[in-house]
N, C-alpha and C positions, 0 to 999 in steps of 0.2 A: 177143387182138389179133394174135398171130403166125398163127394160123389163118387169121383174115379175109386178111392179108397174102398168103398161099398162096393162099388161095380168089381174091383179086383179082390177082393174079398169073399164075395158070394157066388164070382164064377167056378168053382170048383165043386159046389155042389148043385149046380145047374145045370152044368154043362153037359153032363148023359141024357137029361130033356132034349127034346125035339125043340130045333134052332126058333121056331114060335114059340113056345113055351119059356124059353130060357130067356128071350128078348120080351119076352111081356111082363116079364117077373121082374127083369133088372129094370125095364122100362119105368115100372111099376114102383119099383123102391126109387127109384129117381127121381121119381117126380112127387112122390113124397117125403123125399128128402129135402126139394127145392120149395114143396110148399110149408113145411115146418119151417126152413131158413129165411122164408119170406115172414109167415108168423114174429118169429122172433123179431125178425127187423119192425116191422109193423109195431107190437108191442112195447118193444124197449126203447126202440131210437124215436120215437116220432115226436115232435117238436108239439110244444104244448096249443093247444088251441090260443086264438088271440085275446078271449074276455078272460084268459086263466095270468094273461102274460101284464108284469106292472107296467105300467105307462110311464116312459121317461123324467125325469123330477122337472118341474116347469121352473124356468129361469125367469123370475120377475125384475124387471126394473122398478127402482123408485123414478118418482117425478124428479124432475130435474132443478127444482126450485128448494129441494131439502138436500141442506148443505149437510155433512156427515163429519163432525169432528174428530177426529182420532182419541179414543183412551184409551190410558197405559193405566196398569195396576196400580196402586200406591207403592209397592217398594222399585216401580220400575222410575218412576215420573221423576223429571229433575227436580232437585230442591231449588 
């Protein structure tokens, strides 16, 4: 869409050029238009490399032989 924008933007002072000239020029902003868009996508959006990315939190079990009491605060605990 932003292309066509350009394209119909700049046609009116190209269009007295000869139909090569006018197409190499719009051609020309077009494709500098799509590799600056490309640029940016590259730049901004690109997902971080993987040694940059944290590693999931590791879920340890305990053995199975260590029994886990429950405790409660002191003002929580029955008297």
């Amino acid at each position: 869409m932003s292309a066509a924008g350009l394209v119909f933007t700049l046609w009116p002072v190209v269009r007295e050029d000869t139909r090569l000239v006018a197409t190499v020029l719009l051609s020309v902003v077009v494709l500098l238009h799509a590799l600056l868009a490309m640029g940016c996508k590259l730049y901004f959006f690109q997902s971080l490399p993987p040694e940059n990315v944290a590693p999931p939190p590791q879920i340890t079990s305990l053995p199975s032989n260590i029994a886990l009491s429950p405790t409660l605060p002191q003002s929580l605990a029955p008297s």
